[in-house]
C-alpha positions as CSV (number, residue, x, y, z in Angstrom):
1,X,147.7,-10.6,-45.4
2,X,150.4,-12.5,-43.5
3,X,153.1,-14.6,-45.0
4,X,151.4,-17.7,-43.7
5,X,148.3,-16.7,-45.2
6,X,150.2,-16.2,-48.9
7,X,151.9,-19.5,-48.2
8,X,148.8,-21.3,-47.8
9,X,146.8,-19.5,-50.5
10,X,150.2,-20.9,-52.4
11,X,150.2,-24.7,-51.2
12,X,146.6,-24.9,-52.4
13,X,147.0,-23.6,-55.7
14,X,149.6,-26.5,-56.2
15,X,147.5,-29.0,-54.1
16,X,144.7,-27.8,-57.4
17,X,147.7,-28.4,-59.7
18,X,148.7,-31.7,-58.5
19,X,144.8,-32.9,-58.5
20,X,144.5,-33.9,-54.9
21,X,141.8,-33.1,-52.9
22,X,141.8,-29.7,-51.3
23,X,139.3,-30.7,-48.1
24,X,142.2,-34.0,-47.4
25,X,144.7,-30.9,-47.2
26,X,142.4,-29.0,-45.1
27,X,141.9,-31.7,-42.7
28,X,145.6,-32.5,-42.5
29,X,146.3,-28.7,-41.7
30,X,143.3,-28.9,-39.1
31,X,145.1,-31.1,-36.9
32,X,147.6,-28.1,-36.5
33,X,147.0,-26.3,-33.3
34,X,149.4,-23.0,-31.8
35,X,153.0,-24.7,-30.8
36,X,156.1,-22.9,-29.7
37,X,159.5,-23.3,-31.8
38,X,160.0,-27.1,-31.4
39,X,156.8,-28.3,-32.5
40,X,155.5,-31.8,-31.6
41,X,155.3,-34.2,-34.2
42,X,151.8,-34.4,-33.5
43,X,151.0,-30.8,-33.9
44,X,152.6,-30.2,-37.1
45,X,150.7,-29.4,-40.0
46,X,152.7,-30.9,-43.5
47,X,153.8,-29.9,-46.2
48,X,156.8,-28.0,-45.0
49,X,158.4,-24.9,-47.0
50,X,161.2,-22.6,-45.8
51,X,162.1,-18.9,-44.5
52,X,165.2,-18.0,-44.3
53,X,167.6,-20.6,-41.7
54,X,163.6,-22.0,-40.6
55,X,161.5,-24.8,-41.9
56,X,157.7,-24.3,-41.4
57,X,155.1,-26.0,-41.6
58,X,151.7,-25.4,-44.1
59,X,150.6,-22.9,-40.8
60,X,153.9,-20.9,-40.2
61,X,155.3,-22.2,-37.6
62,X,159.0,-23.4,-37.3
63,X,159.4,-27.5,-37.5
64,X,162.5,-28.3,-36.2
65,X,163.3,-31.7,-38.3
66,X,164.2,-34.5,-35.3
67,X,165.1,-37.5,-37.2
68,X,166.0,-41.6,-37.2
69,X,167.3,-43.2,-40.6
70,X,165.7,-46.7,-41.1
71,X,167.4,-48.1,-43.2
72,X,166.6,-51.5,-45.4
73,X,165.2,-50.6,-48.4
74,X,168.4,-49.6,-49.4
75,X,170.4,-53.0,-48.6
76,X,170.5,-56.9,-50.0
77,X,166.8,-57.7,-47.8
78,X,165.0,-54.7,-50.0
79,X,163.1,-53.8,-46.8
80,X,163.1,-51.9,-43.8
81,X,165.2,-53.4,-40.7
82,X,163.3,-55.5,-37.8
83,X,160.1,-56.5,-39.8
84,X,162.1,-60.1,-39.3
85,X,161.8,-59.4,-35.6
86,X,158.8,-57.6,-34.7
87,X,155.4,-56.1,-36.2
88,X,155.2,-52.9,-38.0
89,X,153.0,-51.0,-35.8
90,X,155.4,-52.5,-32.8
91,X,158.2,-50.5,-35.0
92,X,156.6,-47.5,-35.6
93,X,155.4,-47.4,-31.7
94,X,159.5,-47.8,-30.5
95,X,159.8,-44.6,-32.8
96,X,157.2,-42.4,-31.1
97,X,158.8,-43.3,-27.8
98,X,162.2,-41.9,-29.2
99,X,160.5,-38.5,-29.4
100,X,161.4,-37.8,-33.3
101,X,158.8,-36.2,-35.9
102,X,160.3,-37.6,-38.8
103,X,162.0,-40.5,-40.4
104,X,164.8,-40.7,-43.2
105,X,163.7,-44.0,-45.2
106,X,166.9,-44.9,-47.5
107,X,166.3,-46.7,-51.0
108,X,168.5,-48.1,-53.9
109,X,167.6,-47.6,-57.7
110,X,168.3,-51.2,-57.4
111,X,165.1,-51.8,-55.1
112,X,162.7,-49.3,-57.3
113,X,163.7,-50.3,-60.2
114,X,163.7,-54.1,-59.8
115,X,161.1,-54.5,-57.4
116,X,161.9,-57.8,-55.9
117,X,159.8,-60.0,-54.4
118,X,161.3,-60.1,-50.5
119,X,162.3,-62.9,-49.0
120,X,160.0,-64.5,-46.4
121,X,162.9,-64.4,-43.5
122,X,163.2,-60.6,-43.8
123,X,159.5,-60.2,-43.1
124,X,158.8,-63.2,-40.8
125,X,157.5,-61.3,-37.8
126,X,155.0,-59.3,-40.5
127,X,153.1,-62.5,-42.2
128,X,150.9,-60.1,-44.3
129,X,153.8,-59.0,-46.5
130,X,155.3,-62.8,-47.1
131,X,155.3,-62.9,-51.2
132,X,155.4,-59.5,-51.4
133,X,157.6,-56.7,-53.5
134,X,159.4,-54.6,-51.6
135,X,158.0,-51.5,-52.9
136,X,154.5,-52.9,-51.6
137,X,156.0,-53.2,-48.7
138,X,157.4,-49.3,-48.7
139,X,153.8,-48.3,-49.3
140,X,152.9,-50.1,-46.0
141,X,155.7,-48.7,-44.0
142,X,155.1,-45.0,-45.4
143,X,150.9,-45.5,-44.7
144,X,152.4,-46.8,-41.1
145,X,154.4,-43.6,-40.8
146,X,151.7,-41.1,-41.8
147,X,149.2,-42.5,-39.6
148,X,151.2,-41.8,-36.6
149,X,152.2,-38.4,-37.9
150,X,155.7,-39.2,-38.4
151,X,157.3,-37.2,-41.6
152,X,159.3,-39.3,-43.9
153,X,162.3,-38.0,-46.2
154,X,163.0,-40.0,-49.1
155,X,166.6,-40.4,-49.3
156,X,168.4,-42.1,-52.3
157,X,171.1,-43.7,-50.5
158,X,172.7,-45.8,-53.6
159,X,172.1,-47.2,-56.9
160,X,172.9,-51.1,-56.5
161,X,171.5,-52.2,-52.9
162,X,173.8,-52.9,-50.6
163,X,175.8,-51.8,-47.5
164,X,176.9,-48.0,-48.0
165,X,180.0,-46.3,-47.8
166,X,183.2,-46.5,-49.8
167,X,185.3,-45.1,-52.6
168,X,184.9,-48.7,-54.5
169,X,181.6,-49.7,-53.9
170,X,180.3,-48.5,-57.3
171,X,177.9,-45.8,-55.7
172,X,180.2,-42.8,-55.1
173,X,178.3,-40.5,-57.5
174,X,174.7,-40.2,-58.7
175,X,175.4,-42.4,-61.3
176,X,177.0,-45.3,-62.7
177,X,177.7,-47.3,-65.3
178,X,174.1,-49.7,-64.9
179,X,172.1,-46.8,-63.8
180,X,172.8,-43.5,-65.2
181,X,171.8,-40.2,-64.4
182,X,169.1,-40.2,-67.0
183,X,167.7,-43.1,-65.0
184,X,168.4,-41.8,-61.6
185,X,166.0,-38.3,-62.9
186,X,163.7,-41.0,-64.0
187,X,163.6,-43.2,-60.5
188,X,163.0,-39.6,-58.4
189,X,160.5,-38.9,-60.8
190,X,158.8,-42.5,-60.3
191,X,159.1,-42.3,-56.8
192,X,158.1,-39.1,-56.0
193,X,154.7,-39.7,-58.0
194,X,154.0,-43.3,-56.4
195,X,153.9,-40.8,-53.3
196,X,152.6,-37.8,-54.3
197,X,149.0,-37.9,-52.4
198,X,151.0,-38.9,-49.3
199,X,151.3,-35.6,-47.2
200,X,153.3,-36.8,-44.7
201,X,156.1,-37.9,-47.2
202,X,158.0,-34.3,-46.7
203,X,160.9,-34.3,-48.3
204,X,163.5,-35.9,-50.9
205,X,167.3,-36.4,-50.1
206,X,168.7,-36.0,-53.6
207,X,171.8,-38.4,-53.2
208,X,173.6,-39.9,-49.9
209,X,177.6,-38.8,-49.1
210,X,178.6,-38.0,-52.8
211,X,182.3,-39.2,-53.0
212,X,184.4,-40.8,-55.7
213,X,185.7,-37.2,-56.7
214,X,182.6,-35.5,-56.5
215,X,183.0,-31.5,-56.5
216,X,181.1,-28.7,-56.2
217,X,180.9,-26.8,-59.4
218,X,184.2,-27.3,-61.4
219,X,184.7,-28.2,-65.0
220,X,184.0,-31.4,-65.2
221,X,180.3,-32.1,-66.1
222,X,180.7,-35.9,-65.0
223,X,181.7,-34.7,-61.9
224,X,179.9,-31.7,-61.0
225,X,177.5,-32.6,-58.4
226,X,176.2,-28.9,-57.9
227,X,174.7,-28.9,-61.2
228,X,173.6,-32.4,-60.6
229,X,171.9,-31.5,-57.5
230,X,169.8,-28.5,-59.1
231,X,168.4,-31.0,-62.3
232,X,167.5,-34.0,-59.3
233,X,165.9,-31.0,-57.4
234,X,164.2,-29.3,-60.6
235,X,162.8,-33.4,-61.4
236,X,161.4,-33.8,-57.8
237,X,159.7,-30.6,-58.2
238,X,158.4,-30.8,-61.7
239,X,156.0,-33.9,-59.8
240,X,155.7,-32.6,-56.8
241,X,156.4,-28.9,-55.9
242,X,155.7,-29.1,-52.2
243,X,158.7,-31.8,-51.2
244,X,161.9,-30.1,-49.4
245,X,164.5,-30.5,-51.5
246,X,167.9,-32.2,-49.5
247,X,171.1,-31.2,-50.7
248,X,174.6,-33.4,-49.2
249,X,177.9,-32.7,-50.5
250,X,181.3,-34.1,-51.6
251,X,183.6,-35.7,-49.4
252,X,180.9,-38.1,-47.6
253,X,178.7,-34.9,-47.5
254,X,181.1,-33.5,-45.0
255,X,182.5,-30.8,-47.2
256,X,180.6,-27.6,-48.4
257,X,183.0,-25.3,-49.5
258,X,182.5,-23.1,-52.1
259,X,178.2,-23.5,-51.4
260,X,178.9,-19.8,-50.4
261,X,179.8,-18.6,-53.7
262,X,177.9,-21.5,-55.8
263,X,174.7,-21.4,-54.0
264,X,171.6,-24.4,-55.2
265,X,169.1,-22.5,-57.4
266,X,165.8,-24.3,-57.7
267,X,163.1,-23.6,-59.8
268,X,160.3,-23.4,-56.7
269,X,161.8,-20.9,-53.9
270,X,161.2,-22.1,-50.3
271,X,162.2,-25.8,-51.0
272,X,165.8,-26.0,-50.3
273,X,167.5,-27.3,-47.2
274,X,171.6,-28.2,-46.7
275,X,172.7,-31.8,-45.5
276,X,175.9,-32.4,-44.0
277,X,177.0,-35.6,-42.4
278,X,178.8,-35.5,-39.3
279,X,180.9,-38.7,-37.5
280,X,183.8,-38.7,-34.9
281,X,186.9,-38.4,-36.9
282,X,188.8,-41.7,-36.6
283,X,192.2,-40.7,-34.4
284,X,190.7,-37.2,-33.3
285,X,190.5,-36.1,-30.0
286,X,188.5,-33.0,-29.2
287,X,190.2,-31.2,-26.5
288,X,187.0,-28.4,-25.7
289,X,183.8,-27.9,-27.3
290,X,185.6,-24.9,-29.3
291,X,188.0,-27.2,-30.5
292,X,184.9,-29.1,-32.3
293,X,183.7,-26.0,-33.4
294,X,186.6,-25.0,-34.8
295,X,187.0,-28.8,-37.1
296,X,183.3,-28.6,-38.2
297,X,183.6,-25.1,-39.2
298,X,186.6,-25.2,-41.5
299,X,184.6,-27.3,-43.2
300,X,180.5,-26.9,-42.9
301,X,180.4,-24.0,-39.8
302,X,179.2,-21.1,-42.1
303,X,176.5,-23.0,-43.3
304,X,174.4,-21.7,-40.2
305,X,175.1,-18.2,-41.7
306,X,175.0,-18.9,-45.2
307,X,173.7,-16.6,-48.4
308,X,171.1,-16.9,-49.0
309,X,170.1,-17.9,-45.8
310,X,169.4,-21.8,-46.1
311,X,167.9,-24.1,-43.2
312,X,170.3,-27.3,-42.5
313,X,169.2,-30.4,-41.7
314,X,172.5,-32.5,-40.2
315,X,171.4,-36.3,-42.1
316,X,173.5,-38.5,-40.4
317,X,175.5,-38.7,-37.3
318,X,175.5,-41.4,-34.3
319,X,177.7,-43.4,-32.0
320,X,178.2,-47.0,-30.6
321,X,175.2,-47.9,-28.2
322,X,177.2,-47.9,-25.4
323,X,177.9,-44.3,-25.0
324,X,180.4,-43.9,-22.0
325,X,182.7,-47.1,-23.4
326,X,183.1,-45.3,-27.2
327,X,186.0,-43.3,-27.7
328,X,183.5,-41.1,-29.9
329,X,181.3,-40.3,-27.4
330,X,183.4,-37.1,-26.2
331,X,182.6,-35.6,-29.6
332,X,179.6,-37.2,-29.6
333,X,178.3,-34.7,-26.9
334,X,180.3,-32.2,-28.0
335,X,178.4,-32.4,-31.1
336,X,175.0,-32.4,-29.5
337,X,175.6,-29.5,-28.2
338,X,176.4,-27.9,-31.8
339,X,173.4,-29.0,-32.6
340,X,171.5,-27.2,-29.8
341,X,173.3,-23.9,-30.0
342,X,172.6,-23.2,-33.7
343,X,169.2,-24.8,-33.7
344,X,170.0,-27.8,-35.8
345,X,167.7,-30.0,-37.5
346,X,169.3,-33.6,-37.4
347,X,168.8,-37.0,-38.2
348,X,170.6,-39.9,-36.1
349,X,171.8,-42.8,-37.5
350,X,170.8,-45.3,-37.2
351,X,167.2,-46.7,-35.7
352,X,168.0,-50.5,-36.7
353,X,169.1,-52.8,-33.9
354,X,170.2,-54.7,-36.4
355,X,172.6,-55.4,-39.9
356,X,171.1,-56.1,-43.2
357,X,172.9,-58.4,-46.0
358,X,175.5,-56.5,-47.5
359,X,179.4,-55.7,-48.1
360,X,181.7,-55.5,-44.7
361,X,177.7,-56.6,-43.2
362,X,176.3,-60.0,-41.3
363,X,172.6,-60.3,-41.7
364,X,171.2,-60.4,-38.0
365,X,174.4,-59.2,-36.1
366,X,173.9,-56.6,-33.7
367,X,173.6,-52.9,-35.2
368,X,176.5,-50.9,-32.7
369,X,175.2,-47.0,-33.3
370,X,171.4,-49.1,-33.0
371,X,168.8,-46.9,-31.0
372,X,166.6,-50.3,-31.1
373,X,166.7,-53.4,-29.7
374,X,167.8,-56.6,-31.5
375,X,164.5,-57.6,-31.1
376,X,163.0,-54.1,-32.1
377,X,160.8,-54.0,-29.5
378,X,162.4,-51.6,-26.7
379,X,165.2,-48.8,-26.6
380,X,168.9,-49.9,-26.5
381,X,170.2,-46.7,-26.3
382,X,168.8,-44.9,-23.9
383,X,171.5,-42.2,-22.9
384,X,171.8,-41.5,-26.4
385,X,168.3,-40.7,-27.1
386,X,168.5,-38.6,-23.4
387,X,171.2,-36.9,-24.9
388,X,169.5,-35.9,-28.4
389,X,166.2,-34.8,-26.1
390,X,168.6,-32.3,-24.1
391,X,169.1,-30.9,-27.3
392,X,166.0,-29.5,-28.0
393,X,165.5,-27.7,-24.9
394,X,165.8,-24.9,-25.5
């Protein structure tokens, strides 16, 4: 019997666990027909598990995770950018053009939690979710998603919505002081279940760009996001045993040392994945493509050869729209072609053509890394998303 062959036999004996319906798996894996390396997003049969450095799909074969954050559901509007400027299914149509398979969908503990209705202006171009909750509306965008075969990854961006990063915002940990890490278990947990008979929800990013003195390991329990990371994995996968399992780190999720000797240790094998950030150092200038190599790895570079042998998925990276003005874009490139030499998984940042509400933000105002449109309806950044195809040719 082949490993594929165990690993389905598996996947069905949780499917029979979980209570879905075995023949809705079946159909889903049906669509699943022989691909090489870099499947199609079409083509791939969910859920995913891992082998060593690869994530495959329910059939075996490598998925190479190509990615767009969306982000919304995380900020002051509770709901995914552009559904103020252009249908959903216009949306979800912009991101098949882009060529991704998958889509990292931030929320706040804030949004679950509270479940606000959303204002009519942030949904004005979608009349059928005017006086609805934004978690209604999450259902809609995830069903939109799934239909066209695009994987989601949850990704719990922060606790109180609003525009992410600093060291004072209030959501440098996995907790705070208004939502602790009893209620943060609790929210993954609640999340995870309102999606559980979605197959094409694939994954759960445990907790975006810990900071705020976040280590890995150490003796401080408050502060200790390693252990952290292993209970928010363990209380995904005490719902839902067939999510990936995302795992950032301190320093903005730019820093894994010490992942070598302090590994994750879940209690379902096959789930884990590593997710570092990656942006163009401010003042940097990157004199050769070994140069980059050399900055990335003093920091994250072994994780392509890690013990045990861990697939990475890079979360976030990105660049202003207009790639040959930025001062980033060197790197930028650079980076692209780090991606493509170790086989990356990755996940640019962001889709939105435009800002939410929020801290540092102006509601409307042109989104500068955007891949979209202000209007949502075409591609802005067209080298960009040239540049991120070249990288899976391989």
């Amino acid at each position: 019997m082949t490993d594929s062959t165990e690993w389905q036999d598996t996947i069905l004996q949780m499917i029979s666990m979980l209570g879905l319906r075995a023949t809705t798996f079946l159909a889903v894996c049906l669509v699943a027909a022989p691909i090489s390396a870099l499947a199609k997003h079409n083509q791939i049969a969910p859920p995913l598990h891992t082998r060593g450095y690869q994530i495959l799909d329910v059939a075996g074969h490598p998925v190479r995770l190509t990615s767009v954050n969306w982000f919304g559901f995380d900020e002051k509007e509770y709901v995914a950018g552009g559904l103020d400027h252009a249908p959903l299914a216009v949306i979800v149509k912009q991101i098949q053009k882009i060529g991704v398979n998958s889509v990292r969908l931030p929320w706040a503990n804030e949004t679950l939690e509270r479940n606000p209705q959303v204002a009519d202006y942030a949904v004005q171009a979608n009349p059928r979710f005017k006086g609805k909750h934004a978690m209604e509306v999450m259902d809609a965008v995830i069903e939109a998603l799934a239909h066209a075969h695009i994987m989601v990854i949850l990704d719990n961006h922060v606790s109180r919505a609003d525009w992410c990063c600093s060291d004072t915002d209030g959501n440098g940990l996995w907790y705070n002081r208004d939502y602790p890490e009893t209620q943060w278990l609790a929210d993954w947990q609640t999340i995870v279940r309102r999606y559980r008979g979605q197959p094409w929800v694939v994954g759960a990013d445990l907790r975006n760009e810990l900071r705020s003195g976040t280590m890995w390991g150490g003796t401080d329990p408050k502060l200790d996001w390693h252990a952290a990371a292993e209970r928010g994995g363990n209380a995904v996968l005490a719902v839902n045993p067939l999510l990936l399992i995302m795992v950032e780190g301190p320093g903005y999720s730019t820093n894994f040392r010490g992942v070598d000797e302090l590994p994750v240790k879940l209690s379902v094998e096959h789930r884990l994945v590593y997710s570092p950030h990656a942006y163009n150092m401010e003042g940097h200038v990157y004199a050769s493509y070994e140069d980059l190599k050399q900055a990335y790895g003093a920091r994250n570079g072994f994780l392509p050869h890690s013990e045990p042998e861990t697939p990475i998925w890079v979360g976030e990276f990105g660049t202003s729209q207009s790639l040959n003005s930025d001062p980033g874009s060197t790197w930028f490139i650079l980076f692209v072609r780090y991606l493509k030499d170790n086989n990356l998984s990755w996940s640019y940042w962001p889709l939105n053509g435009t800002q939410s509400s929020g801290e540092r933000r102006k509601y409307d105002a042109i989104e500068d890394y955007g891949l979209l449109t202000t209007d949502y309806k075409q591609i802005a950044a067209k080298k960009i998303v040239d540049l991120l195809h070249s990288a899976e040719d391989r």
